[in-house]
C-alpha positions as CSV (number, residue, x, y, z in Angstrom):
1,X,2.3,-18.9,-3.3
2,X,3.4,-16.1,-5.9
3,X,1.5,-12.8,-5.7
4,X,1.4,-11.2,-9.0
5,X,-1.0,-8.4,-9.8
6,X,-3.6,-10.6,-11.2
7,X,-3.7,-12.6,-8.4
8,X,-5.1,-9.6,-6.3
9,X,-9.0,-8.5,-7.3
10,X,-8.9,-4.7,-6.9
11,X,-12.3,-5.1,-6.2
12,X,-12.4,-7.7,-3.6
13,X,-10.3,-5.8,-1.0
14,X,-11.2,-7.9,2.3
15,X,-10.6,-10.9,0.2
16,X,-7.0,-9.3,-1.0
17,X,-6.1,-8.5,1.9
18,X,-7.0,-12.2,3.4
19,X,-4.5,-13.5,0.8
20,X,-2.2,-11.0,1.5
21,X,-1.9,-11.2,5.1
22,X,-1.3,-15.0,5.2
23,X,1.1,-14.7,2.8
24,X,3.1,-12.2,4.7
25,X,2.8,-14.5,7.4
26,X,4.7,-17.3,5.5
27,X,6.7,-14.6,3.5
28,X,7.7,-11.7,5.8
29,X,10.4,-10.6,3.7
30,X,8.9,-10.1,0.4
31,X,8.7,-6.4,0.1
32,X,6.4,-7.2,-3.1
33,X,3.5,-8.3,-0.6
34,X,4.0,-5.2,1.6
35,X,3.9,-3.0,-1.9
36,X,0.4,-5.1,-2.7
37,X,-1.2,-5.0,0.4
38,X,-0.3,-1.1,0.9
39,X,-2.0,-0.5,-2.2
40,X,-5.3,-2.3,-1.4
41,X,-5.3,0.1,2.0
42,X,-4.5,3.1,0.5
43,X,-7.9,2.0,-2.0
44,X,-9.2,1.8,0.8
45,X,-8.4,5.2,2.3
46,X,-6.7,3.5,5.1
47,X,-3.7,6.0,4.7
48,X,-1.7,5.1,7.9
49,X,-2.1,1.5,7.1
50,X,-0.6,1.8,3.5
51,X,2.5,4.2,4.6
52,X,3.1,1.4,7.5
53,X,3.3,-1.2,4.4
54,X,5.1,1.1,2.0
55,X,7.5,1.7,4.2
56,X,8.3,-1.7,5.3
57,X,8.6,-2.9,1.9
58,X,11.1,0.1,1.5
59,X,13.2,-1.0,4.0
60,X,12.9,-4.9,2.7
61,X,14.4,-4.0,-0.8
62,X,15.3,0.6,-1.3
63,X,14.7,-0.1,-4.8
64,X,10.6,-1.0,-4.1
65,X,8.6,0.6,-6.1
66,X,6.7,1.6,-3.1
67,X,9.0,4.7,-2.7
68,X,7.3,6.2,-5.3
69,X,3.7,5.5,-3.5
70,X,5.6,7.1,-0.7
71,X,5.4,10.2,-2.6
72,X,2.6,10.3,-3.8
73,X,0.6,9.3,-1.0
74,X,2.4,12.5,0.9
75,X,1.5,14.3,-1.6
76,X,-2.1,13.4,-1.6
77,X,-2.3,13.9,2.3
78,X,-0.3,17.1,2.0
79,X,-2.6,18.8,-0.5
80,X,-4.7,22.2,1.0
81,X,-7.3,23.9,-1.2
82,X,-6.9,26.9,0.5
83,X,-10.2,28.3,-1.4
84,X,-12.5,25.3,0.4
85,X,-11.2,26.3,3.8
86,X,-12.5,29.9,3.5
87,X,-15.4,30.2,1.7
């Protein structure tokens, strides 16, 4: 099995992530299915989840792309609007 992009339905997440995790099971050192399957958690605000898999694919292969999701998923949980918190 090859995962590509268009073999994952962004909308179909607990389907995805079916495919995904029997894949890793067979394939635990493709950082590519860690990358995928971090994405589909972090769609589905499943933060700790997608870092866990971003990670892991980032120590697979240090040129993943999930390095740059590392960023901005810190990013993203680093944000403060200040003006929300004191009204």
């Amino acid at each position: 099995m090859t995962i590509n992009l268009t073999d994952i339905n962004i909308h179909d997440y607990e389907n995805s992530l079916d495919l995904l995790n029997e894949y890793i099971a067979q394939h635990p050192e493709d950082d590519n299915a860690y990358y995928f399957r971090g994405n589909i958690y972090r769609k589905m605000n499943l933060f700790g989840d997608a870092l866990n898999d971003y990670y892991k694919a980032l120590e697979l292969n240090p040129q993943s792309e999930a390095a740059i999701a590392i960023e901005i998923l810190n990013e993203i949980l680093d944000f403060r609007n200040t003006d929300l918190l004191n009204p």
